[in-house]
C-alpha positions as CSV (number, residue, x, y, z in Angstrom):
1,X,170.4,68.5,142.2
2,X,171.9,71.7,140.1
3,X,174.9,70.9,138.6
4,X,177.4,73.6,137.8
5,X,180.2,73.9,135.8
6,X,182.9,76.5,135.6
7,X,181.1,78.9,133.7
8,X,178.1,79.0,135.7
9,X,180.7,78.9,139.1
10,X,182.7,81.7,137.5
11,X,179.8,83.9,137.1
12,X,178.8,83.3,140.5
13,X,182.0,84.0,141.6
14,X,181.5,87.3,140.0
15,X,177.8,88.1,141.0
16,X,179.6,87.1,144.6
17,X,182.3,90.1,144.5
18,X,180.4,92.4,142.7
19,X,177.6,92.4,145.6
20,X,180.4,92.3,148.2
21,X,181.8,95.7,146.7
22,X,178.4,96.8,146.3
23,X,177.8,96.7,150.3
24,X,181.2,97.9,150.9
25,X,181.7,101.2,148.9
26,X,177.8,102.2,149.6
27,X,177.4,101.7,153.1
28,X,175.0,105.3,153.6
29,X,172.6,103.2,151.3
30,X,172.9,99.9,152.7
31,X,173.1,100.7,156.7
32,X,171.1,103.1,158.8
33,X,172.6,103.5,162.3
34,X,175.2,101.3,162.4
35,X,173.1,98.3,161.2
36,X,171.7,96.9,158.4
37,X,168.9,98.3,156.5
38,X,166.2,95.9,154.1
39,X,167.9,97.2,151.1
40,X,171.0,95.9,152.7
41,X,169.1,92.5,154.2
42,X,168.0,91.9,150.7
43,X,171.7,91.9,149.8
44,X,172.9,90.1,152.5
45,X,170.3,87.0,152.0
46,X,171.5,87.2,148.3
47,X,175.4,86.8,149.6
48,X,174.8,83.9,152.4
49,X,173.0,82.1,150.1
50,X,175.9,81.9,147.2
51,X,178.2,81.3,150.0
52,X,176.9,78.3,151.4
53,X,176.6,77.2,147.8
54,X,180.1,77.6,147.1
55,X,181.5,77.3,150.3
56,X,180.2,75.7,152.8
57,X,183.1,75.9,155.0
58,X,182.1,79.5,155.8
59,X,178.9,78.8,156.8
60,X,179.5,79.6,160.5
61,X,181.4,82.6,159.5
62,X,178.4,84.0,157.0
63,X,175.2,83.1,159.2
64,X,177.4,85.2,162.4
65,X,175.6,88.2,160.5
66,X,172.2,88.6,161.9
67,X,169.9,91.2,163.3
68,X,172.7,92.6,165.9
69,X,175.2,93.2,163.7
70,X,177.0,95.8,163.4
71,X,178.6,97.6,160.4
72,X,182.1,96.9,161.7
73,X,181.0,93.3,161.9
74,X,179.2,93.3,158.8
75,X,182.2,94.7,156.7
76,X,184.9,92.3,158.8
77,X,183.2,89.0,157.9
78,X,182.7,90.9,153.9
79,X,186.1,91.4,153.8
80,X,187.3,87.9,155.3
81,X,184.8,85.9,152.3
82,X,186.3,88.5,149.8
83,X,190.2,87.4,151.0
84,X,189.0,84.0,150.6
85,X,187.8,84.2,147.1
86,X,190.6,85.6,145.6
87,X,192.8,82.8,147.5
88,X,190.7,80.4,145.5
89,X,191.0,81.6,142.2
């Protein structure tokens, strides 16, 4: 089992927000039609995966974004990890 410690956390603490904003402030690039596109799956996959990592108590809240999704959801469940990062820090 990986063990990490508070550098390798903080940095994927970082990587976290940075691909948060990422989807947030490009959303032409990242959704076609109201729903995700691949270029925005591939960042998606990227963002579940560090928060089940880190927190596993948003698992149900992270894997509610699937196929049907739509932006507003997309961006409401983004915004509600991003308020609970910086309420961990």
């Amino acid at each position: 089992m990986l063990k990490l410690n508070r550098k390798t956390c903080r940095r994927e603490e970082e990587y976290l927000a940075s691909l948060i904003q990422k989807l947030l402030r490009e959303p032409d690039k990242y959704f076609s039609g109201g729903y995700l596109n691949s270029e925005g799956w591939k960042i998606i996959s990227v963002v579940k995966r560090l928060v089940l990592r880190s927190r596993s108590y948003l698992a149900r809240v992270v894997k509610s974004i699937n196929s049907n999704s739509s932006y507003e959801r997309v961006v409401k469940v983004l915004n509600s990890i991003e308020e609970n990062s910086q309420r961990s820090l």
